[in-house]
C-alpha positions in Angstrom: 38.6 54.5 97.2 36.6 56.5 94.3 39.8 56.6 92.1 39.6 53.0 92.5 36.4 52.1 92.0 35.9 54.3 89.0 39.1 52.5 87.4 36.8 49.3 87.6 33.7 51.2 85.8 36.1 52.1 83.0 37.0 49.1 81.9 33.2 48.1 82.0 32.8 51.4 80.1 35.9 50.6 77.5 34.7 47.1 76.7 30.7 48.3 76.3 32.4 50.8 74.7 34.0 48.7 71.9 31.0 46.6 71.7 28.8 49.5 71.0 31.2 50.8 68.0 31.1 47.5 66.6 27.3 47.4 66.5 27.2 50.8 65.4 29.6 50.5 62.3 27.8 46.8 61.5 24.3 48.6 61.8 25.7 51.7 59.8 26.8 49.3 57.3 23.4 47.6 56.5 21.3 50.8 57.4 23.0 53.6 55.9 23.5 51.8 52.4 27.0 51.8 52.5 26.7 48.0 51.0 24.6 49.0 48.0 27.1 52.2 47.4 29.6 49.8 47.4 27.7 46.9 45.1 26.8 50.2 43.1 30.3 51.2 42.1 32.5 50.7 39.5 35.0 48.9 41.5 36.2 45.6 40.1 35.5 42.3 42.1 39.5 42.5 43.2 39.1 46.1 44.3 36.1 45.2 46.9 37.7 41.9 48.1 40.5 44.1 49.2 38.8 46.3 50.7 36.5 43.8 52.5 40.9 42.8 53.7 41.9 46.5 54.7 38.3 46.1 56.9 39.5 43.2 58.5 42.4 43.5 58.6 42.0 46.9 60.8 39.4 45.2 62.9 42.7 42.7 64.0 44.7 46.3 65.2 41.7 47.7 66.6 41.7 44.4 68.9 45.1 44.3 69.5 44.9 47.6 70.9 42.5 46.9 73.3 44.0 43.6 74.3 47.3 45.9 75.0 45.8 48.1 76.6 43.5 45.9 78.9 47.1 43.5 79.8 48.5 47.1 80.9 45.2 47.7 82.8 45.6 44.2 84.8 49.2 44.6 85.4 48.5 48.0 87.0 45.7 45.5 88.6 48.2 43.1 89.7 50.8 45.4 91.1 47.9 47.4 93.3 46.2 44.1 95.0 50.1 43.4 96.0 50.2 46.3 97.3 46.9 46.3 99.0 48.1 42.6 100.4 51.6 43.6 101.5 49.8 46.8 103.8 47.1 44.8 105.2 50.5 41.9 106.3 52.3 45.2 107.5 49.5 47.1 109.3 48.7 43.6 110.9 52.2 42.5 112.1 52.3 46.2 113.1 49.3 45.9 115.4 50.8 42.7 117.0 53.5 44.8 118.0 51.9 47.8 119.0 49.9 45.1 121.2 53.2 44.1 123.2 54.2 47.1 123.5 51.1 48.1 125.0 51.5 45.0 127.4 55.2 46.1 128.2 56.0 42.6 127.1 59.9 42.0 127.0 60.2 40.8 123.2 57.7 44.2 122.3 59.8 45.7 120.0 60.9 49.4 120.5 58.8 52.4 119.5 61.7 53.2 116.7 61.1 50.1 115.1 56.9 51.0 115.1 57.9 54.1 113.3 59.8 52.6 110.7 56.7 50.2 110.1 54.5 53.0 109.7 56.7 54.6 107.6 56.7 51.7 105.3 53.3 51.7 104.9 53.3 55.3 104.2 55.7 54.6 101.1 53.4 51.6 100.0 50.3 53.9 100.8 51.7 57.5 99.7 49.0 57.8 96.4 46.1 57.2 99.4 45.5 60.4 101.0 43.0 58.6 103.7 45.3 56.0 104.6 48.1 58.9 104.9 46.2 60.5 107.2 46.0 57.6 109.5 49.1 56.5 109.1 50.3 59.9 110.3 48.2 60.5 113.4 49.0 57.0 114.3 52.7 57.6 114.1 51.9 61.3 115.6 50.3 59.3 118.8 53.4 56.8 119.1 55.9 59.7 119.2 53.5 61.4 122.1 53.6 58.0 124.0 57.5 58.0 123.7 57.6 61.3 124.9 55.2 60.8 127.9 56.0 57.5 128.7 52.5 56.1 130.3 49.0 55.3 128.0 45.4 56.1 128.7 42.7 53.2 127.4 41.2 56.2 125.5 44.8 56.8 123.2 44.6 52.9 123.2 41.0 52.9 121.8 41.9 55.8 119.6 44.7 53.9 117.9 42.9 50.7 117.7 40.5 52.6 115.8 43.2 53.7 113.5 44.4 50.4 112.8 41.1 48.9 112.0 40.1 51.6 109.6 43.4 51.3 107.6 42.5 47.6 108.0 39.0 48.1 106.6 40.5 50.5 103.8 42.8 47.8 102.5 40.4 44.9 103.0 38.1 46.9 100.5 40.8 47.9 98.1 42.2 44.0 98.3 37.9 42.9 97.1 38.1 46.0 94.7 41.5 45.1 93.3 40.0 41.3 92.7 37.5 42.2 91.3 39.5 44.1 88.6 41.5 41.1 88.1 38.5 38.9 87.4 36.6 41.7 84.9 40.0 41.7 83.6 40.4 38.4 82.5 36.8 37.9 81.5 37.7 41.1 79.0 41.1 39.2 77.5 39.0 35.9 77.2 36.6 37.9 75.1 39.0 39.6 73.0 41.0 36.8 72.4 37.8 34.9 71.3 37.0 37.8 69.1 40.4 38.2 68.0 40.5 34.0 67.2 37.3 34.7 65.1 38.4 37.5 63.2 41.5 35.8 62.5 39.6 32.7 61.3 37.4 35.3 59.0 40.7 36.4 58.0 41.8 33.1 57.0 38.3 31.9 55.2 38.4 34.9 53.3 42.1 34.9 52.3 41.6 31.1 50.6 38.0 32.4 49.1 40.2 35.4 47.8 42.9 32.7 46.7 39.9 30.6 45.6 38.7 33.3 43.3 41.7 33.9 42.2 42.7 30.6 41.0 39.1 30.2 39.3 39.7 33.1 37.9 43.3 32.1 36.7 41.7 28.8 35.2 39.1 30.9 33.3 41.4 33.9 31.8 43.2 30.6 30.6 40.5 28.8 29.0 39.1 32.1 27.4 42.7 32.5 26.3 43.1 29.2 24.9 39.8 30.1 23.0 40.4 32.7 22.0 43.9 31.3 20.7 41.8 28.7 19.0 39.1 31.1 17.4 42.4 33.3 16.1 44.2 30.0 14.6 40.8 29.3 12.6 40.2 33.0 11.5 43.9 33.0 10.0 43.9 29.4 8.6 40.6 30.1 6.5 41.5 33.4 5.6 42.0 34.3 2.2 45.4 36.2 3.3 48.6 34.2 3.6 50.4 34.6 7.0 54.2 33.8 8.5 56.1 35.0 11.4 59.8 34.6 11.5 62.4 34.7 14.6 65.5 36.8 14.4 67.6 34.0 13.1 65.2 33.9 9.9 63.4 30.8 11.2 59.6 30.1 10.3 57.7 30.6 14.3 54.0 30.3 12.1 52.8 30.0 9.3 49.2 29.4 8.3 48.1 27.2 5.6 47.4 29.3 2.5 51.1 30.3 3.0 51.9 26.9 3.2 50.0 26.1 0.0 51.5 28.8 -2.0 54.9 29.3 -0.7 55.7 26.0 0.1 56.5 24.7 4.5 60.0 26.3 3.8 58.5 29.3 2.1 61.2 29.0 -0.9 59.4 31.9 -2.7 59.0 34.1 -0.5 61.1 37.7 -0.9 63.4 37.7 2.5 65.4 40.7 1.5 62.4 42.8 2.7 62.4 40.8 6.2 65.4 41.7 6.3 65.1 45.8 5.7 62.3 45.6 8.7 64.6 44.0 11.2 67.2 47.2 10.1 64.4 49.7 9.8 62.1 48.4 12.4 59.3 49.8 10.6 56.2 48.3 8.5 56.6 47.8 4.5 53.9 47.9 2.8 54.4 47.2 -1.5 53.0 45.6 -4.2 55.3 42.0 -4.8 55.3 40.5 -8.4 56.6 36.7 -7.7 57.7 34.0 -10.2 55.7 30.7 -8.2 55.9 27.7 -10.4 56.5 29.5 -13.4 54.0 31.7 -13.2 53.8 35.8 -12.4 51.7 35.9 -9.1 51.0 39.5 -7.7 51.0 39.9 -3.9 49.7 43.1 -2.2 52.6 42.4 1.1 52.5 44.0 4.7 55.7 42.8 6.9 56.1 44.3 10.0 58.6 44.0 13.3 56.9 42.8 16.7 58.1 44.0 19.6 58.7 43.4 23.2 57.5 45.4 26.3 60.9 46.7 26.2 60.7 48.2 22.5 63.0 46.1 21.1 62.3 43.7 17.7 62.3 40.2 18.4 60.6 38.6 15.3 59.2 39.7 12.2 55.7 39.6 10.7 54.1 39.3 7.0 50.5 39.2 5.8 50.5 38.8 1.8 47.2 38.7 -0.4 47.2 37.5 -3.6 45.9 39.8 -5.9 46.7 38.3 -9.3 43.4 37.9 -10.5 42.2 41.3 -9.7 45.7 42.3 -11.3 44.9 40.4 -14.3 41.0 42.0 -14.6 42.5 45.5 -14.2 44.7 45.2 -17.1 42.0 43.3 -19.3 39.4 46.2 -18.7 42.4 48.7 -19.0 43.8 47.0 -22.6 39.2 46.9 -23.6 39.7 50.5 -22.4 42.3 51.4 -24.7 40.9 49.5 -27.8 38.0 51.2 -27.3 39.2 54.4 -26.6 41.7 54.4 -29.7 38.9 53.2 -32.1 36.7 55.7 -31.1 39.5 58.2 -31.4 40.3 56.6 -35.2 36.1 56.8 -36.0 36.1 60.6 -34.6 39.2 61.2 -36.4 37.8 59.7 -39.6 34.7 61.9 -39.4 36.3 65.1 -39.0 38.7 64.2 -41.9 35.4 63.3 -44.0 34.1 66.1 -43.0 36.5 68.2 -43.9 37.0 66.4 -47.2 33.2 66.6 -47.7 32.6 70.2 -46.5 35.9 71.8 -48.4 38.5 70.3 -50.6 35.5 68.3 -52.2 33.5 71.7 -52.7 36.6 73.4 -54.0 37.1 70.5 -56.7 33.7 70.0 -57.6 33.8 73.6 -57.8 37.0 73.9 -60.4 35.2 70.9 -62.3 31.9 73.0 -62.9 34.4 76.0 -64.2 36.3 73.3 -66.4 33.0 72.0 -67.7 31.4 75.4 -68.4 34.7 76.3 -70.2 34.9 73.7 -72.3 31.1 74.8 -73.5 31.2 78.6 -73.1 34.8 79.2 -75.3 33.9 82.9 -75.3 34.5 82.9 -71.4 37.1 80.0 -71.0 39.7 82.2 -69.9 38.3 83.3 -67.3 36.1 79.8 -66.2 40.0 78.4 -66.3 41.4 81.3 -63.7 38.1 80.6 -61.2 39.4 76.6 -61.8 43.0 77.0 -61.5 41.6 79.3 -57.9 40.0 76.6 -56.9 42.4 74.3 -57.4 45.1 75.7 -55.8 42.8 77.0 -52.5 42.0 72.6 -52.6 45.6 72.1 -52.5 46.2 74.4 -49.8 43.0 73.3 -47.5 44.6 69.6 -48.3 48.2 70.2 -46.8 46.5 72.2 -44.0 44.4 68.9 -43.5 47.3 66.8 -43.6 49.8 69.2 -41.2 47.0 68.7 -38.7 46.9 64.9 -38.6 50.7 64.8 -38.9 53.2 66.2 -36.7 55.8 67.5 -38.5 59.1 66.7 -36.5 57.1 65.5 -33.0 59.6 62.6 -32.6 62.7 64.8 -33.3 61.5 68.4 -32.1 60.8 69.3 -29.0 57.3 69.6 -28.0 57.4 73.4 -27.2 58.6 74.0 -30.5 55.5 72.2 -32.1 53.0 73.7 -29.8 54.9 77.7 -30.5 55.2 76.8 -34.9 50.9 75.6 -33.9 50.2 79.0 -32.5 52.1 80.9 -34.9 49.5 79.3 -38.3 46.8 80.3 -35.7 48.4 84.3 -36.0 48.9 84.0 -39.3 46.1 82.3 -40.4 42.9 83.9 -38.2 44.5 87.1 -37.4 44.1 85.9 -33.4 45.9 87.6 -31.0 47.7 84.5 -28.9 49.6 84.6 -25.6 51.9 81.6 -24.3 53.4 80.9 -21.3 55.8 77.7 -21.0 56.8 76.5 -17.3 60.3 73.9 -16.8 60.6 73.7 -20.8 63.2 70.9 -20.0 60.7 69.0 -17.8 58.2 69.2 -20.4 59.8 68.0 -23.3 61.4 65.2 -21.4 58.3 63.7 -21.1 57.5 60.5 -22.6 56.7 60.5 -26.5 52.9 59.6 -25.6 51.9 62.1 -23.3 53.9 64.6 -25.2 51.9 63.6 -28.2 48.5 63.2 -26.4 49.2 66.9 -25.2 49.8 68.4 -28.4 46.6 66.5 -29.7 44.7 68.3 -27.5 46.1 71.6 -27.8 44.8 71.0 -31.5 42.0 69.9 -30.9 41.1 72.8 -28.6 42.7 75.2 -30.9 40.4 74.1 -33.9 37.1 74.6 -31.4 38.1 78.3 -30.9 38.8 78.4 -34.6 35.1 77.1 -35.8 33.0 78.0 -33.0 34.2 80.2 -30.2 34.2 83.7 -32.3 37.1 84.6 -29.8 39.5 87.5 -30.2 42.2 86.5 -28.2 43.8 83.2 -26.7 45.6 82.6 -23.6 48.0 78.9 -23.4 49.7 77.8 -20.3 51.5 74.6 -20.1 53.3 74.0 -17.2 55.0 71.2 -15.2 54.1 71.3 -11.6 55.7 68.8 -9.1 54.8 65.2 -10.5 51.8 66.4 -12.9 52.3 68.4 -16.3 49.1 71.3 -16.4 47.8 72.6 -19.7 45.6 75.8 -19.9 43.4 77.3 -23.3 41.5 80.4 -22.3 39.6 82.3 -25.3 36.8 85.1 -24.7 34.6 83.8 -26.9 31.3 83.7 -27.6 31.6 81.2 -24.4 28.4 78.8 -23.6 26.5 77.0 -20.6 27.8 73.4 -19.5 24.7 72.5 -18.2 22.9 72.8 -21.7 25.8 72.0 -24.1 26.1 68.5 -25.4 29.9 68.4 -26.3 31.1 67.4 -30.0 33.6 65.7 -31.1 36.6 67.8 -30.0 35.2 67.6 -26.8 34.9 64.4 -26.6 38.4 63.5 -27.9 40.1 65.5 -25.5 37.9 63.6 -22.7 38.8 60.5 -24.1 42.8 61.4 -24.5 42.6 62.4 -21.0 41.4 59.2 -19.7 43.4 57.8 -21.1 46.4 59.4 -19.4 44.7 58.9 -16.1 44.3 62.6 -16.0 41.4 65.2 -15.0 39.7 67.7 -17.7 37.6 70.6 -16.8 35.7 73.0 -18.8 34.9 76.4 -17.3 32.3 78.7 -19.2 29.4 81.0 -19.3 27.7 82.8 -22.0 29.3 85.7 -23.4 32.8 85.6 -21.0 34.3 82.7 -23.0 35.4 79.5 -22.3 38.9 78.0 -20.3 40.2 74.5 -20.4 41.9 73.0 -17.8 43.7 69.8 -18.2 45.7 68.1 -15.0 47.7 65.1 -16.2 49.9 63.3 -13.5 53.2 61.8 -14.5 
């Protein structure tokens, strides 16, 4: 009777139970801040929707464990008040018979037949130990009646008393066992309200979910759209012209400055370079020069290949800028750059020859004419006023084809330039007693290069040359000229007198080599301190 009795407290205790974890995770959810940790994250609006889905979702298993578990419990419920019923119908038909027996009635059944009773209700009844007890003194008391033969009224009483406990016993196992049932029942019609509720939760929050969704959805598309809108605007009132073509060569877009200048069927437009990206698959970026309407147009052109998510080329892309009229300024300041370059070059150029006309040849032949002169009045001395003329003379005639080897190179446009820059160093042996050193780097290289440069170099060796010569005091020179990799490098080192760049105002020379530089779109440094000399190093790139 305890066993069963307690089975009804546990289900009490199992559906309390349930209820109490329930209220317990709901009060742990609002109390122990797990909602703000949760509003406090970083996950996405999507991520806490389905995880508020896993929640319920394992709220639905939780109850369909219980409701399987509580069906087991009244099926084991069930099968015991059966029981209970089929032992009280036994242990009363058994008492009937027991009765006429007792009576010595002629229909009593046999006391064989009384034992197999009782041992059916000990098989029914074998998990009871009370009701086994009974069962076997009353089937111990039958077997010492058959043996005897005669009955006292106290073994009468005795086994009416057994009968009517095992009666009692059953009648309180067949209230407990209904009880069970009903409790039973009241638990499934509570879990399958709760389980009707939480499946309705389930289904108002999978259509919010799905309502979300689709607002979402119709959002994302509108910003898209947008956005698409905001993009066609940006490229139609750009300054850049814009196309994308499919694989078949056919215009997909095209904004309207392309349209403008290139015509809807883009007619002069350069496909041979959509064509390379589609082999290539990779981006081109070059400078186009374009004959539009009979007119040179310069285009600064990107065309690229888009690809799929699968890596593979399924249209092609250009973005061109016109850049004529920044074409056209560069070349107008670059030709006023030039002009002015080469007149300042001709005005140095005719100053240094003035001076040199002014400061020598003109001193030598004003000289020979005061000797002449004062011959012509002193006769006494005319021979030897004539020698100091004729001297003169001749040292004017000399400083006059030295003048004129330096503004003319002899052979430049027929001799190679290292020949013209060794016969320069050689007059600078012969002629100052300097002691010269010259290294020449890819001699081939170097007097392939074009007659400008190759000119503009030996100018400003000269030039160089003649500052060492007039005011560097130097003992020795030092001249590299190489060609390294796509630039052409030219080196004068002297150990001069040297000076400081910091308070030197550069002359002429100076300035003429800047200038010739420049103009070669090359890079001049001067390196030099007082008393250690002074090297020039010029980088020109080809």
């Amino acid at each position: 009777m305890k066993k069963h009795i307690s089975r009804s407290g546990g289900m009490k205790d199992r559906l309390t139970g349930l209820l109490q974890s329930v209220r317990q995770w709901w009060n742990s959810f609002y109390s122990d801040g797990v909602r703000e940790k949760i509003n406090n994250s970083k996950l996405s609006w999507e991520e806490r929707l389905l995880l508020m889905g896993l929640v319920i979702v394992a709220g639905i298993l939780l109850l369909g464990i219980k409701l399987y578990e509580n069906n087991r419990s009244n099926q084991q419920a069930y099968t015991q008040l059966d029981e209970s019923r089929a032992v009280l119908m036994e242990t009363i038909q058994l008492r009937t018979e027991i009765k006429e027996q007792l009576e010595g009635s002629q229909e009593s059944p046999g006391l064989s037949r009384l034992n197999a009773q009782i041992a059916t209700i000990r098989a029914i009844k074998k998990h009871s130990a009370v009701q086994e007890n009974r069962l076997r003194s009353l089937q111990g008391m039958l077997l010492s009646w058959q043996a005897s033969g005669n009955q006292t009224q106290t073994d009468e009483k005795k086994l009416q008393n057994l009968l009517d406990g095992i009666m009692a016993e059953e009648q309180r196992n067949l209230e407990i066992r209904k009880a069970d049932v009903e409790l039973g029942n009241s638990i499934d019609q509570r879990l399958y309200v709760l389980l009707l509720v939480t499946l309705v939760i389930l289904v108002l929050f999978a259509g919010y979910v799905l309502y979300k969704n689709q607002l979402a959805t119709l959002q994302a598309k509108q910003q898209l759209e947008n956005n698409k809108q905001i993009l066609q605007s940006i490229i139609d009132n750009s300054s850049t012209m814009v196309y994308v073509k499919d694989m078949l060569g056919r215009f997909i877009f095209k904004n309207k400055n392309f349209e403008e200048v290139f015509g809807k069927s883009g007619e002069h437009l350069n496909e041979s370079l959509d064509e390379t990206v589609l082999e290539t698959r990779t981006t081109t970026e070059i400078q186009e020069n374009l004959l539009i309407n009979g007119a040179t147009c310069h285009f600064y052109s990107i065309r690229f290949p888009l690809l799929n998510k699968h890596n593979q080329v399924y249209a092609t892309a250009g973005i061109l800028t016109d850049i004529t009229e920044m074409i056209q300024k560069q070349e107008a300041s670059k030709e006023k750059e030039i002009l002015k370059n080469t007149l300042a070059v001709q005005e140095s150029e005719r100053m240094e020859i003035g001076m040199e006309l002014h400061d020598n040849i003109t001193q030598l032949l004003a000289s020979a004419k005061l000797m002449l002169d004062t011959a012509i009045r002193q006769t006494k001395r005319k021979d030897e006023h004539l020698e100091k003329a004729r001297d003169d003379v001749f040292t004017a005639i000399h400083e006059a084809r030295k003048l004129s080897h330096s503004l003319v190179v002899p052979g430049l446009e027929t001799e190679s330039l290292t020949d013209a820059v060794m016969r320069l160093l050689e007059r600078l042996k012969t002629d100052n007693r300097l002691m010269v050193q010259l290294k020449l780097v890819a001699r081939k290289k170097i007097n392939s290069m074009e007659p400008g440069v190759r000119l503009a170099l030996y100018r400003i060796l000269q030039e160089q040359v003649n500052n060492i010569i007039k005011h560097a005091e130097a003992s020795s020179v030092l001249v590299e000229l190489r060609h390294v990799s796509d630039s052409i490098q030219l080196i004068v080192q002297d150990d001069g007198v040297g000076f400081d760049p910091d308070q030197y105002q550069p002359g002429i020379g100076l300035s003429n080599i800047n200038r010739r530089v420049r103009h070669l779109g090359g890079d001049c440094r001067v390196h030099s301190m007082p008393g250690e000399g002074c090297q020039l190093k010029i980088l020109i790139p080809l």
